[in-house]
C-alpha angles and dihedrals in degrees: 000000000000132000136213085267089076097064107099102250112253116250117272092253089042087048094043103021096114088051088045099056092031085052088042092053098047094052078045093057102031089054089051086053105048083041096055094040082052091056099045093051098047085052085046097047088043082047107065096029091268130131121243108252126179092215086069099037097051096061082049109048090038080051100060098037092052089048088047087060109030081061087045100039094050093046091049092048096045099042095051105028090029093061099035081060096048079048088058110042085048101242114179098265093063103056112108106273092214090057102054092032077057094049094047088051086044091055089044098052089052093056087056091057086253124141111229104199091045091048085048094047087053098050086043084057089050105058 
């Protein structure tokens, strides 16, 4: 009987592809961002008769990235874990939607005087 041992192990860009990419996008977009708020803050600097200086541009530009992802980051939890929690403890929204949509068309038919499970045994029949 064989284990999980005996499967050849996946190449290290099939294993770690997703992290790769993910990693390769972030640097991406952290390096735009520190190029384009060092651009802003040199025009402003220029702007206003002042000389460009890196103690003033790293506060800045750690500000912003830290606020970028404070914002991501909250929404992502929140939004995963959040709602995994609200799953879990059964709030309304995460009842099954069929279920509740049935019971609501059951109701209805018996009002009617119709009988749900004998309408659903015939249009089982007919298919």
């Amino acid at each position: 009987m064989g284990t999980s041992n005996d499967r050849p192990r996946p190449s290290f860009g099939r294993a770690y592809g997703f992290g790769i990419i993910t990693g390769a996008l972030f640097l991406l977009s952290w390096i735009g961002q520190f190029v384009f708020q060092l651009i802003e803050v040199r025009n402003d600097a220029g702007e206003h008769g002042q000389p460009f200086q890196w103690p003033e541009f790293w506060p800045q530009f750690l500000a912003s990235t830290l606020e970028n992802w404070q914002s991501e980051f909250l929404q992502l939890m929140w939004q995963a874990a959040g709602l995994t929690f609200l799953l879990f403890w059964g709030s309304s929204q995460s009842k099954e939607s069929d279920e509740r949509l049935e019971a609501k068309v059951d109701a209805l038919l018996r009002e009617r005087g119709l009988d749900p499970e004998e309408l659903s045994r015939r249009s089982n029949e007919s298919m």
